[in-house]
C-alpha positions in Angstrom: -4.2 -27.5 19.2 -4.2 -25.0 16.7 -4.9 -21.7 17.8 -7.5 -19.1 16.1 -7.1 -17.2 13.3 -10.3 -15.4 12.9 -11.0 -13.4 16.7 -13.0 -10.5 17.0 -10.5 -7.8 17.2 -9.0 -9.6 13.6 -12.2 -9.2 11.8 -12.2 -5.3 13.6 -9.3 -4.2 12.4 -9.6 -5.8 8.8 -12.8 -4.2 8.4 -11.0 -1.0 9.7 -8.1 -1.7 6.8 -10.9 -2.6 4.0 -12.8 1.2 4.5 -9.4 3.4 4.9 -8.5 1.7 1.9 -11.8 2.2 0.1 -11.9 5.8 0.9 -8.8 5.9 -0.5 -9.1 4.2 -3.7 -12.4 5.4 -4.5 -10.2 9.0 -5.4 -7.0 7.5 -6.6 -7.9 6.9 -10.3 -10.1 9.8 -11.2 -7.8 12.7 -9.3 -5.7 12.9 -12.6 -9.0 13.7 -13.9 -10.4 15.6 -11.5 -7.3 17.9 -11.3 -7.7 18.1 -15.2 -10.7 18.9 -15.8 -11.4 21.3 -12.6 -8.2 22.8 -12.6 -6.5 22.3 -16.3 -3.8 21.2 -14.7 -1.0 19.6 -16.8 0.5 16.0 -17.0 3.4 16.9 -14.9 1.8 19.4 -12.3 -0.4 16.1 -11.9 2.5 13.9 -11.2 3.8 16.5 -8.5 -0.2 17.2 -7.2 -0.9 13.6 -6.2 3.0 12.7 -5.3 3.1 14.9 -2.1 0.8 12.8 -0.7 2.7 10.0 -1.1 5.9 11.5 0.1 4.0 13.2 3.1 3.5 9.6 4.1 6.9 8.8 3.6 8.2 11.3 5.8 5.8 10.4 8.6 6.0 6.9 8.7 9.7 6.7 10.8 8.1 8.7 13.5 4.8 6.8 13.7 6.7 3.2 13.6 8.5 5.0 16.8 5.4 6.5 18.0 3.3 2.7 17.8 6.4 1.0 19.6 6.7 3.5 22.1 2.8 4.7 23.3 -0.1 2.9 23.6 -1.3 1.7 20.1 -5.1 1.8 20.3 -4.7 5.3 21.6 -2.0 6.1 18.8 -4.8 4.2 16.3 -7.7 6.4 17.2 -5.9 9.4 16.8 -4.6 8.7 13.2 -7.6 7.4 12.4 -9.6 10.4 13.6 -7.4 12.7 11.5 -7.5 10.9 8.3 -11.0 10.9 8.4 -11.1 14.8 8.9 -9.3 15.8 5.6 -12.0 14.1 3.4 -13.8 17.4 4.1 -11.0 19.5 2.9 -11.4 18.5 0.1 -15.1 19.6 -0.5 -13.8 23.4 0.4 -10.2 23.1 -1.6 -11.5 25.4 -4.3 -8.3 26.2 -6.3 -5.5 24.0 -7.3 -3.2 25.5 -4.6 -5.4 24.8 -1.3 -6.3 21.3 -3.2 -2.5 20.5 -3.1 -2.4 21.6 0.3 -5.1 19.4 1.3 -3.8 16.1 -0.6 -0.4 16.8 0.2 -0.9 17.4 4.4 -3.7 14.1 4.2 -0.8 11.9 3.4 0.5 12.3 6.6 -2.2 10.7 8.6 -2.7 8.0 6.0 1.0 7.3 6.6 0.3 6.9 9.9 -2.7 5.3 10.0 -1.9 2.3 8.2 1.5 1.6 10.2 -1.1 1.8 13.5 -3.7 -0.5 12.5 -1.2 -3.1 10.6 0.3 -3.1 13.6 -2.6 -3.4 15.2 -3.3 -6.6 13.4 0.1 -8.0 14.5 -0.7 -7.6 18.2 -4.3 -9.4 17.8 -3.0 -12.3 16.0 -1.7 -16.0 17.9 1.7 -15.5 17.0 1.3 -19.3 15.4 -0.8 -18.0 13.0 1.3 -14.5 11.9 2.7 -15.0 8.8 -0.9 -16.7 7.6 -3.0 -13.7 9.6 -1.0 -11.4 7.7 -1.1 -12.5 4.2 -5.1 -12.6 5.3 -4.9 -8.9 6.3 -3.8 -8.0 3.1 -7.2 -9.0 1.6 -9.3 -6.4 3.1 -6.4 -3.9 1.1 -7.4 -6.2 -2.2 -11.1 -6.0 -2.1 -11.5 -2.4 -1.2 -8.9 -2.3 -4.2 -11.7 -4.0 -6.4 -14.5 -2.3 -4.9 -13.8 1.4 -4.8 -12.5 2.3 -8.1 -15.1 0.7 -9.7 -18.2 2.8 -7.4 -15.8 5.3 -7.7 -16.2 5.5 -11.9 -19.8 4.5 -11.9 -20.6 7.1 -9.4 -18.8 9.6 -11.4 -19.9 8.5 -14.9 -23.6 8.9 -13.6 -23.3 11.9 -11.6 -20.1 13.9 -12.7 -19.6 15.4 -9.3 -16.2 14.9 -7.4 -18.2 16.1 -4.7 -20.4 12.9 -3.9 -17.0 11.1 -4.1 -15.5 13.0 -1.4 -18.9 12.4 0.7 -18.4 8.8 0.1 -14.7 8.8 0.9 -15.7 10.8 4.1 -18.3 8.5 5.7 -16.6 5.4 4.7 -13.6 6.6 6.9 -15.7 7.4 9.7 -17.5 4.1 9.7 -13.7 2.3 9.8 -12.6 5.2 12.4 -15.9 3.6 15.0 -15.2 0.0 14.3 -11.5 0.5 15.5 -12.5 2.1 18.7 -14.5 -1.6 19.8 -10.7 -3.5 19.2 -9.9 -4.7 22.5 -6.0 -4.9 22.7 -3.9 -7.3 25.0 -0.8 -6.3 26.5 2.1 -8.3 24.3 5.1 -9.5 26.5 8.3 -10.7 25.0 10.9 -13.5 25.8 13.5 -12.0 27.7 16.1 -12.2 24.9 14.0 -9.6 23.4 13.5 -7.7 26.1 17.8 -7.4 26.2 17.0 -6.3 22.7 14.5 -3.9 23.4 16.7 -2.2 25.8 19.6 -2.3 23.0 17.6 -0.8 20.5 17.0 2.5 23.0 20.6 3.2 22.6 20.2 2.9 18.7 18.7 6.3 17.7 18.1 5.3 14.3 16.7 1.9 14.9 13.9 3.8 16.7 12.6 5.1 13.0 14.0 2.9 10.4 15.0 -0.8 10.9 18.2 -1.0 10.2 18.3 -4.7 10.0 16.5 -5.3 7.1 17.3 -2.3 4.9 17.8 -4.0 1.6 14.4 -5.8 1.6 13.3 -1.8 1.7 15.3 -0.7 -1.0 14.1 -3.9 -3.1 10.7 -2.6 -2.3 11.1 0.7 -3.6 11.7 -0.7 -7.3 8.6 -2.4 -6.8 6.6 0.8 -5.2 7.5 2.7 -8.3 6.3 0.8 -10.5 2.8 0.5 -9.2 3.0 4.2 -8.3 3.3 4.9 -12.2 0.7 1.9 -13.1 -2.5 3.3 -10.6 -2.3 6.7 -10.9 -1.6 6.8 -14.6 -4.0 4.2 -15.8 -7.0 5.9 -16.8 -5.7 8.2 -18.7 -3.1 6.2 -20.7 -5.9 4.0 -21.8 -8.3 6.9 -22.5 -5.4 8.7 -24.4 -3.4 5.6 -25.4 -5.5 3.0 -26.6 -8.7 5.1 -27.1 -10.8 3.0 -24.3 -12.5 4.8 -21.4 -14.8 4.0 -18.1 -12.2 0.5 -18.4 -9.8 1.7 -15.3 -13.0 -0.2 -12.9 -12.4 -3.1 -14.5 -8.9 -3.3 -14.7 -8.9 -2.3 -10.8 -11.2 -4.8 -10.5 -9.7 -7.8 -12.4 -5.9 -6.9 -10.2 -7.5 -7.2 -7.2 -9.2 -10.8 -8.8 -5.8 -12.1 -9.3 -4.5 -10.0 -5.2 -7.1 -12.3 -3.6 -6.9 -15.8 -5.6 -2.7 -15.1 -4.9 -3.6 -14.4 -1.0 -5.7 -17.5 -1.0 -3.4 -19.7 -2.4 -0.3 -18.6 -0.8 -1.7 -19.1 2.3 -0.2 -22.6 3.5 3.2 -21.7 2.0 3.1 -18.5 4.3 1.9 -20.8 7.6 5.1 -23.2 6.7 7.4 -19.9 6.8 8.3 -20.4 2.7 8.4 -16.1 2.6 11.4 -16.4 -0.1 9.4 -19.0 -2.4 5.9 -17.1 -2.4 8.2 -13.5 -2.8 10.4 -15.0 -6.0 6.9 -16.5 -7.3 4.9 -12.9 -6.9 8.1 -11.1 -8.4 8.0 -13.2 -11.6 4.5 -12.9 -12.4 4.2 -9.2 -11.6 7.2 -8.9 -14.1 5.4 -11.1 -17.1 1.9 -8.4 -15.9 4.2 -5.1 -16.8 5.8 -6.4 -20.0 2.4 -7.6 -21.0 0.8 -4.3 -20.4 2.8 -2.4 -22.3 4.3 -5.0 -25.0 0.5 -5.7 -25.7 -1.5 -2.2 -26.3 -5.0 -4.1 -26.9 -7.6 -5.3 -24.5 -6.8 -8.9 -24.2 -3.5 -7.7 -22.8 -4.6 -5.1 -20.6 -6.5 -7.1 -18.9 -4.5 -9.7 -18.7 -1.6 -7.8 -17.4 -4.6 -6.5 -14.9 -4.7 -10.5 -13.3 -0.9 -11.2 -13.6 0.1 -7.9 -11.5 -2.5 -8.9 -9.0 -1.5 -12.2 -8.8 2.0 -11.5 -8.4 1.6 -8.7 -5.7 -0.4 -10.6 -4.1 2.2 -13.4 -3.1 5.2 -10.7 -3.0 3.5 -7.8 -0.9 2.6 -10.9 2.3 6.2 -12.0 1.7 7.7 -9.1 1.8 6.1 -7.7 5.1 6.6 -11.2 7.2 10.2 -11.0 5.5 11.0 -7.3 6.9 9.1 -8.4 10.7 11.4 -11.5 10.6 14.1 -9.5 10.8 12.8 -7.5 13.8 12.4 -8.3 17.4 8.9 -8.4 19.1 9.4 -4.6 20.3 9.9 -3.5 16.8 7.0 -4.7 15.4 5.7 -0.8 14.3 9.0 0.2 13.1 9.1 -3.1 10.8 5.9 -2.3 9.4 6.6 1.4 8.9 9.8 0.8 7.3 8.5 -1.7 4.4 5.8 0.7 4.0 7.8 3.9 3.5 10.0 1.8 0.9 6.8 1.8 -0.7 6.1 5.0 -0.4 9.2 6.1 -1.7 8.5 4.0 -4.8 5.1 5.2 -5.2 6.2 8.7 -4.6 9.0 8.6 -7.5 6.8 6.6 -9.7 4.3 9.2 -9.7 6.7 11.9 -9.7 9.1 10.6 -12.5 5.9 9.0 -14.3 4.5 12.1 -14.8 7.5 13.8 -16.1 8.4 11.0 -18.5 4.9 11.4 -19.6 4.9 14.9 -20.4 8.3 14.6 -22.1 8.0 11.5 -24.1 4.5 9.8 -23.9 3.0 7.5 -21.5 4.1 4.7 -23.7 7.8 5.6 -23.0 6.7 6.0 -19.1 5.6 2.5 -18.8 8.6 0.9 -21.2 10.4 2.3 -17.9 8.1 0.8 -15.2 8.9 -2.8 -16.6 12.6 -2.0 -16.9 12.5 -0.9 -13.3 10.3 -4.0 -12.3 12.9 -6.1 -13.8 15.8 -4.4 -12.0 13.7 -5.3 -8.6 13.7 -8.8 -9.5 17.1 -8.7 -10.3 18.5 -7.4 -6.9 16.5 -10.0 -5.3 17.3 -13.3 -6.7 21.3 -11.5 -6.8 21.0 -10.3 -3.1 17.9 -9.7 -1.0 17.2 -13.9 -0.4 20.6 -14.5 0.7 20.1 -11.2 3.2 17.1 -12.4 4.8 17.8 -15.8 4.8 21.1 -14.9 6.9 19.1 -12.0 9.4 15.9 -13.8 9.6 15.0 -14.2 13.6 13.4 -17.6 14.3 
């Protein structure tokens, strides 16, 4: 009999994923703008603005993939979650460009956090026949908040001009995710005694507690891929505003990636239940890579948008893939640290992406910036189909 996909606690803890996301991605595309027009900030004191964030998260994440494994989770959960929500309300009193870095560089550290804890989370809830599925599923509530929030995020600013209704938003969104965590009703998971011998190995590990060590080049083949949606989200409305002379289209765009995240979620869904994580990963990876040539290679709308539905679609079959492929690798009692560690590979991608793609940008134009995302997407795809397949394929756990 096949076991149940959809319990309560699932649908809790996506709908917990779907408004810290939102929150989050109703800022993300207008901060370059916000930071520009509020503070005349430049292009490159932009890129290192909005990266701390990202690397604040990076940092944390180790230590909260130990901290999940090692005290209780829903408690852990609550208290991320809790502090997340608080800085929303820094922002409304960060009223020069210092304390506003401050703010956005200290909030990435419960985001970090926070979404190791409830992915986690999601691990625990699901029948383990039904992970790799459940998974790819979570990843949904990621894709339509992606959809959703930039493009209330826009309208509400095209209509209203204030930032400060979009921090409101972001704020009470977060608390409505924060209360709908705090029903999930988590189950103590036992393992098979082979992994409890494991679990007592990987205390004398140090490292193993913060990064797992197992599956470190599906990480570093993360980071390539990290970077180059680091560049592509935070830099999109204004390359197309500066670029190719189009504005109040970054909505759309969002809108039309997260089409092609959720018709790639939906469709990969069987070959995840069979366990084919290497066939949806070198799909995702060769349609993301047609997306970023396109973008670039193509400066019009047809190809703007387009690229907009190949990226998603590709992401949306490599991200699932990726994340079953790095908890493979792991035994039951690492489950937090596997999700932490393909999450701060990310990270570090986002956080150089940002960083670098801000500095190219400055130096040589955003054109030149993105030329270099697809060259960098390409060396991902590379190292994978060279090495990362064979690496799994030879770690993998069954």
């Amino acid at each position: 009999m096949t076991e149940r996909l959809w319990n309560a606690n699932y649908i809790k803890v996506m709908t917990a994923n779907f408004s810290l996301f939102f929150a989050f991605y109703i800022l993300t595309p207008l901060l370059p703008l916000y930071l520009s027009e509020q503070f005349q900030a430049t292009k490159d004191v932009i890129g290192l603005v909005l990266s701390g964030y990202t690397i604040t998260a990076l940092l944390i994440r180790p230590f909260s993939g130990y901290v999940v494994d090692t005290f209780d989770r829903k408690q852990v959960l609550m208290l991320c979650y809790f502090a997340f929500f608080i800085f929303f309300a820094g922002y409304l009193g960060a009223s020069t460009l210092l304390l506003f870095c401050i703010v956005r560089t200290l909030h990435g550290g419960p985001f970090g956090a926070l979404t190791v804890a409830n992915s986690t989370m999601a691990i625990d809830v699901l029948p383990s026949s039904r992970r790799n599925e459940g998974i790819g599923y979570y990843g949904l509530s990621n894709n339509l908040a992606m959809a959703i929030a930039p493009t209330i995020g826009i309208f509400v600013y095209r209509f209203t001009h204030s930032f400060d209704l979009l921090f409101w938003i972001a704020l009470f969104v977060a608390g409505f995710g924060m209360t709908v965590d705090a029903t999930i009703v988590r189950k103590k998971v036992h393992g098979t005694k082979s992994e409890e011998r494991g679990a007592r190995k990987v205390k004398s590990l140090s490292l193993d507690r913060f990064i797992l060590v197992r599956g470190w080049l599906i990480g570093i083949n993360m980071i390539f891929f990290g970077f180059c949606f680091g560049v592509l989200s935070n830099y999109l409305a204004i390359y197309g505003k500066e670029v190719m002379g189009i504005s109040g289209s970054t909505g759309t765009w969002f809108m039309l990636c997260s089409v092609g995240l959720i018709l790639s979620r939906l469709q990969g869904s069987k070959a995840l239940r069979e366990g084919r994580l290497t066939h949806n990963a070198s799909e995702g990876m060769v349609i993301s890579l047609v997306g970023y040539v396109l973008f670039i290679a193509c400066p019009n709308m047809v190809g703007y948008y387009a690229s907009a539905i190949l990226i998603g679609l590709g992401n949306g079959h490599m991200w699932p893939a990726f994340q079953n492929m790095m908890i493979c690798v792991a035994r039951h009692n690492q489950r937090g640290t596997a999700n932490s560690t393909i999450l701060v590979a990310w990270d570090i991608g986002m956080g150089l992406g940002i960083l670098v793609g801000g500095i190219v940008a400055e130096l040589f134009g955003y054109a030149a910036a993105f030329w270099f995302v697809a060259a960098m997407n390409l060396t991902g795809v590379a190292l994978y189909f060279a090495f990362t397949r064979k690496f799994f394929i030879l770690r993998r756990l069954e």
